[in-house]
MIGU-178397 format. One line per 10 residues: their letters; for each residue z, y, x of C-alpha. Coordinates in Angstrom, 2 decimals. Example, Ala and Ser with C-alpha at 12.3 -4.5 7.8 and 13.67 -1.06 7.14 Angstrom:
2
as	7.80/-4.50/12.30; 7.14/-1.06/13.67 .
% end
This chain:
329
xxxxxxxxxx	0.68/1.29/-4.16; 0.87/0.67/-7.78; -2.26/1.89/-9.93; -0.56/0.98/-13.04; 1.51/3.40/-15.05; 5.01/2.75/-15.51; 6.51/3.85/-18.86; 10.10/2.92/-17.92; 9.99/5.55/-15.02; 7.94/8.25/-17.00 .
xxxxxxxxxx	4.55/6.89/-16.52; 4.64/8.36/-12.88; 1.87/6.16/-10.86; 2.55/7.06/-7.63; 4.30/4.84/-5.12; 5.74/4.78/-1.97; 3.41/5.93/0.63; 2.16/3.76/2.93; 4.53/1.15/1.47; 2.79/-2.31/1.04 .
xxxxxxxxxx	5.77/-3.60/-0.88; 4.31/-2.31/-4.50; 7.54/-0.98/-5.87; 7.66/3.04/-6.94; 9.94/5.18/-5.00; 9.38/8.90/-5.57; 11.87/10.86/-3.77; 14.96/12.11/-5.78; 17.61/14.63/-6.00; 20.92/13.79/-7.81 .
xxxxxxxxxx	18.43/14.35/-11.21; 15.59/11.89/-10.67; 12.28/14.04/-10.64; 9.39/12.40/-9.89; 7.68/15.52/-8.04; 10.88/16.06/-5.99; 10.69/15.79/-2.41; 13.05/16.45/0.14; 11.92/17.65/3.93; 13.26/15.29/6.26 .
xxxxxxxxxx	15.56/16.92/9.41; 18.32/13.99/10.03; 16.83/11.39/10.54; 14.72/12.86/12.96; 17.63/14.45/14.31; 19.54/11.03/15.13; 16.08/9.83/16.64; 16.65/12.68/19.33; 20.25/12.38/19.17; 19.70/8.27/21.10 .
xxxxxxxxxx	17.39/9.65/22.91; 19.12/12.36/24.48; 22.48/9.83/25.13; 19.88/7.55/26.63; 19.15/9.80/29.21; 22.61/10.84/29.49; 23.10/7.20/30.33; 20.88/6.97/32.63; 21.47/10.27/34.33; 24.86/8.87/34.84 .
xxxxxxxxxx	24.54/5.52/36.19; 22.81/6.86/39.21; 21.20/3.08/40.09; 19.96/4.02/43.67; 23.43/5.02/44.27; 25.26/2.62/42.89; 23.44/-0.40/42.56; 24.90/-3.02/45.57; 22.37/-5.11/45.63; 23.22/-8.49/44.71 .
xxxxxxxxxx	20.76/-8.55/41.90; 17.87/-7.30/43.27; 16.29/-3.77/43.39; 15.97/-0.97/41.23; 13.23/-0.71/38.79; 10.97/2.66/38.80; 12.82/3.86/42.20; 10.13/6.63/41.74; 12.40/7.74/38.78; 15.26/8.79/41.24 .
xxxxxxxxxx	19.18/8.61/39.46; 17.24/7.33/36.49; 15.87/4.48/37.94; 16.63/1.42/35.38; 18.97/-1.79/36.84; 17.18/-4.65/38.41; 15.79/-6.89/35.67; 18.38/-9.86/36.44; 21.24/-7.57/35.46; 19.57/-6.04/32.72 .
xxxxxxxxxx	15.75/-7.34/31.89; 15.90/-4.22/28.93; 15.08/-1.90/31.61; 18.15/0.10/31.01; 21.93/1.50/32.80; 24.94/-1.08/34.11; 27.10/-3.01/31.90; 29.70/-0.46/33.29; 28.22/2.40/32.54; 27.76/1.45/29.29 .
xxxxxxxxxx	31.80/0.88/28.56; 32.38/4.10/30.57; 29.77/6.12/27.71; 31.59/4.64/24.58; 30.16/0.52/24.33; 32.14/-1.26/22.15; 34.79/-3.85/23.95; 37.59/-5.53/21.90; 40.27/-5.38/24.66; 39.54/-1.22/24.42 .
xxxxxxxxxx	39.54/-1.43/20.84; 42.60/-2.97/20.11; 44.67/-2.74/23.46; 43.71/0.11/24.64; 43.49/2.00/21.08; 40.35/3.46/21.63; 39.24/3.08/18.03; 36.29/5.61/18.66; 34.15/2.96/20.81; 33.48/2.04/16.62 .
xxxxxxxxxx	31.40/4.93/16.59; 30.24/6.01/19.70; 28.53/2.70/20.73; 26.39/3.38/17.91; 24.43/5.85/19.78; 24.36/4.20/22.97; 21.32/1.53/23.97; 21.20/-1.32/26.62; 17.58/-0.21/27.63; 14.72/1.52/26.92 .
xxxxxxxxxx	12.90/-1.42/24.97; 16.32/-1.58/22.78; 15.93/2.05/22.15; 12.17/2.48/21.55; 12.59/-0.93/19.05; 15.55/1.26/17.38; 13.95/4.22/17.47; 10.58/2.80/15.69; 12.64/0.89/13.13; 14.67/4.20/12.14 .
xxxxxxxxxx	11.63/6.57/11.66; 9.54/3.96/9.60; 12.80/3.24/7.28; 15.28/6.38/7.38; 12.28/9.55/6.95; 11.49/7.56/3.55; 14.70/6.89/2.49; 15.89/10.79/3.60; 12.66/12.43/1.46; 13.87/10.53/-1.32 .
xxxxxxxxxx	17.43/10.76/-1.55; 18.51/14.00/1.07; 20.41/13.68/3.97; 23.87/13.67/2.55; 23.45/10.52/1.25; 21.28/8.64/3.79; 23.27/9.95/6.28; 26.27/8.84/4.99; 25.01/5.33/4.70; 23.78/5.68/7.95 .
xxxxxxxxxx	27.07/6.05/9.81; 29.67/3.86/7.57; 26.59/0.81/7.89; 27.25/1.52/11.50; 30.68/1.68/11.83; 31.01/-1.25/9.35; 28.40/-3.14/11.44; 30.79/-2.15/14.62; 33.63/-3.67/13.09; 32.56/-7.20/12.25 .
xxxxxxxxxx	31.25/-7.29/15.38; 34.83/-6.37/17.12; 36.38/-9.66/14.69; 33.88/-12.46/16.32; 32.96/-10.74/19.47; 35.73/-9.70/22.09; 34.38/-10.94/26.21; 31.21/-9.01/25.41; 30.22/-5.24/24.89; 28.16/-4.07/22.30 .
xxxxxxxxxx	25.99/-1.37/21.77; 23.31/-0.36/19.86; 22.12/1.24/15.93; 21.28/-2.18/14.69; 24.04/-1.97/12.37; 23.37/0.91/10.89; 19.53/0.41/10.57; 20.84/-2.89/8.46; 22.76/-0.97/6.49; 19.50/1.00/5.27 .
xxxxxxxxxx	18.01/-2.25/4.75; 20.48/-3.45/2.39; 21.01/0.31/0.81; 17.24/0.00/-0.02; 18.10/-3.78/-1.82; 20.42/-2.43/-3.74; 18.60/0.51/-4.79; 15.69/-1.30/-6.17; 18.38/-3.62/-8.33; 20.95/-0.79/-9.64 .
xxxxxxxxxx	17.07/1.22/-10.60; 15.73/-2.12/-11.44; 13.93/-0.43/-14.54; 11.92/2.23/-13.36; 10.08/0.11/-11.01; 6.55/-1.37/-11.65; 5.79/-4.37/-9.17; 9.58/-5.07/-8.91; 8.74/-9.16/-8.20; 7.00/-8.48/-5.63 .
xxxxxxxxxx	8.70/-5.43/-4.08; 11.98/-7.49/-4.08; 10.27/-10.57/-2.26; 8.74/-8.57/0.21; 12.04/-7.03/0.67; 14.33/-9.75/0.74; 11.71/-11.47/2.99; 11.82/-8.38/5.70; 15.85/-8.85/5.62; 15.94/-12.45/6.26 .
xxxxxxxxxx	13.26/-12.59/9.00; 15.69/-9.50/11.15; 18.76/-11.57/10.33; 17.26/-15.05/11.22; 15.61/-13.27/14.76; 19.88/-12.21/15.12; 20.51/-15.68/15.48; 18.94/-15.71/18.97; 20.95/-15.58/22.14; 22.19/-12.56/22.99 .
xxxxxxxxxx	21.66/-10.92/19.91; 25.17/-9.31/18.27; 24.58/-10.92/14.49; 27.62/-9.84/13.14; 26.95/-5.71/13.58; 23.85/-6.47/11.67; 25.35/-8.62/8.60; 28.42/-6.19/8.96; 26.01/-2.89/8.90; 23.58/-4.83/6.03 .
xxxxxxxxxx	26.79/-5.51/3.78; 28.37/-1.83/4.07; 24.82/-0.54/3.25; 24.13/-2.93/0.48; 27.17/-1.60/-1.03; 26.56/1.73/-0.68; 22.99/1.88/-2.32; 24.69/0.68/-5.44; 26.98/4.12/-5.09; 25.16/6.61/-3.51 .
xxxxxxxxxx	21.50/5.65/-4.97; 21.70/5.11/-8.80; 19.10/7.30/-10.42; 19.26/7.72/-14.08; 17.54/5.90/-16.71; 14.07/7.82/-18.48; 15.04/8.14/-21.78; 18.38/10.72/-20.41; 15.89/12.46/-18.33; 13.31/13.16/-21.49 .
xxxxxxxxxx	16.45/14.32/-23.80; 16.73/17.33/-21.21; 13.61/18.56/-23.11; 15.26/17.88/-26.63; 18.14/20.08/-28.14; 21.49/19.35/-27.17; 22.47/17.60/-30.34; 19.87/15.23/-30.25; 20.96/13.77/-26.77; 22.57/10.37/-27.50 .
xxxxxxxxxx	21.15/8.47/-24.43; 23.60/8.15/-21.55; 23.00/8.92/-17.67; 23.14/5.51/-16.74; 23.03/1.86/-17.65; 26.11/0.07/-18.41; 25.45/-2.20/-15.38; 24.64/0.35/-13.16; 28.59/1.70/-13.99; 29.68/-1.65/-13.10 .
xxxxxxxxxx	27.76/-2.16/-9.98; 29.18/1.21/-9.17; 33.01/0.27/-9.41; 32.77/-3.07/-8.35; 30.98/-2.29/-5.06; 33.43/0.56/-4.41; 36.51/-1.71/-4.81; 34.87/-4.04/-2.49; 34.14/-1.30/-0.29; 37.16/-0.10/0.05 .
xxxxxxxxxx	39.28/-3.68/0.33; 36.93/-5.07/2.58; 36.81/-2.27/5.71; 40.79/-1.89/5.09; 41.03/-5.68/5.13; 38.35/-5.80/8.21; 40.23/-3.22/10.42; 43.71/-4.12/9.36; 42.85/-7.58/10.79; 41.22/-6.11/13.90 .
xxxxxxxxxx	43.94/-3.63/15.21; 46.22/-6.73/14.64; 44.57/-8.54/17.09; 43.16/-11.52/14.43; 39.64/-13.03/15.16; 37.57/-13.38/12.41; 36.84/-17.27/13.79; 40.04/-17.99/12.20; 39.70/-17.51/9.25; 36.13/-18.57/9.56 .
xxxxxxxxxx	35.26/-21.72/11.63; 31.71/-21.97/11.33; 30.83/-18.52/11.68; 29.39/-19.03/15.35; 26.07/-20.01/13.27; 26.01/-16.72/12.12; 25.02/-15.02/15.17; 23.73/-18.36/17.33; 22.34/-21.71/16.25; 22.52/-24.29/19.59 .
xxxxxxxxx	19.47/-25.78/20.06; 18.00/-28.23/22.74; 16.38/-24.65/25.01; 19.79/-23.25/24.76; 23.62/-23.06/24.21; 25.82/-20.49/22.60; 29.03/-18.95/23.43; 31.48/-18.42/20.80; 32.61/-15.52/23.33 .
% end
């Protein structure tokens, strides 16, 4: 927390709390207000909402029932129907591959052959185990109640969904023998919405150095754990780029000297809203916006993989090393 005054932002000296990053960040409303805070109800909301599926999911694939046996036991029989898979088939403690796809998981052959273009949305909400949702979970109440008190839920949630969907269809380009599930994507996307927002509000910021190296450092350590085995890359650099975008759009905040000319007469108010670059960061990362998911799905409902048009992409999302190999797949 900052105990220096900032005379950019107002001289307010209060800073995120809890935050160890050092950079202001009092909650907003589409007039930046320094005492303005805004209760919190989505976010929390979507934390029940993958919660709730989860059980759903688990409710419905019935392991004791269904569960053949080639892979070992149930785990937690005690549970009943919600007894998890047996840890060779799914070591996440968590439903069937199949019951995933029937719920919503996102498949490429459903996507595009099938035209079930909705498995973009609803595999956001599903999980591959209760470790992948508690880690989701955690990551979503430490990051989205912040960002939610300080912009409202309008705009948080909106970034919250398109980082999602965006993260869901990079993901359908590279990947297309696996399924994918999971909010990674969209929790990205908050990651790069908060980026952007410190660099389109650059000025009202004390600490901003070190706030944007903590940052930056946070983002690359998630991404660099993505290229692991296993681990679906491409929803997070898909769900980090639609969110980085949208910051610039949805989380400008205008500059101190507009805000203190609401105090003045209305003939003495010369300052505008906002910086010239913010304008530009606005209409530039719209455009791109825009092209990019139209280029993204147009690509994907014609079939095209995104390896080529991009051969060494496979790094992205898996770097071979001498403990294991990775599948293109």
């Amino acid at each position: 927390m900052s105990s220096g005054r900032d005379l950019e932002s107002g001289g307010a000296s209060k800073g995120r709390a809890g935050n160890s990053s050092g950079y202001s960040a009092a909650p907003t409303n589409y007039v930046y207000d320094p005492e303005v805070h805004w209760a919190s109800w989505l976010v929390p909301l979507f934390v029940a909402v993958n919660v709730v599926v989860f059980v759903v999911a688990m409710y419905v694939n019935d392991c004791p029932r269904k569960n053949i046996g080639f892979e070992g036991d149930c785990v937690a029989r005690f549970l009943g129907r919600f007894s998890f898979q047996p840890l060779r088939e799914n070591p996440l403690f968590g439903p069937s591959s199949s019951t995933l796809t029937k719920m919503g998981a996102l498949r490429w052959d459903d996507v595009v052959n099938h035209h079930q273009g909705w498995r973009l949305v609803t595999c956001i909400w599903l999980h591959a185990g209760i470790v992948h949702l508690a880690a989701n979970v955690l990551s979503l109440v430490f990051i989205g109640i912040r960002l939610e008190q300080q912009f409202g839920f309008v705009r948080i949630g909106i970034i919250y969904l398109l980082s999602g969907f965006g993260g869901s269809v990079l993901s359908s380009l590279f990947i297309r023998n696996n399924i994918s599930v999971g909010a990674s994507g969209a929790l990205f996307g908050l990651l790069g919405a908060m980026l952007s927002e410190l660099i389109t509000n650059w000025s009202i910021y004390a600490n901003k150095a070190a706030a944007l190296f903590t940052l930056l450092f946070i983002i690359v350590i998630n991404l660099a754990i993505g290229m692991l085995p296993h681990v679906d890359n491409f929803a997070h650099i898909g769900g980090f780029l639609t969110g980085f975008l949208l910051g610039f759009i949805l989380l400008l905040r205008p500059q101190f000297g507009w805000l203190e000319q609401r105090h003045l007469s209305a003939g003495v108010r010369l300052k505008s809203k906002y910086k010239a670059y913010q304008c530009v960061l606005w209409i530039v990362s719209i455009v791109l916006l825009i092209v990019g998911l139209s280029t993204a799905l147009v690509m994907l409902f014609r079939g095209e993989s995104g390896y080529d048009h991009c051969h060494w992409c496979h790094y992205l999302t898996c770097v071979p090393t001498s403990k294991w190999k990775c599948n293109d797949n």
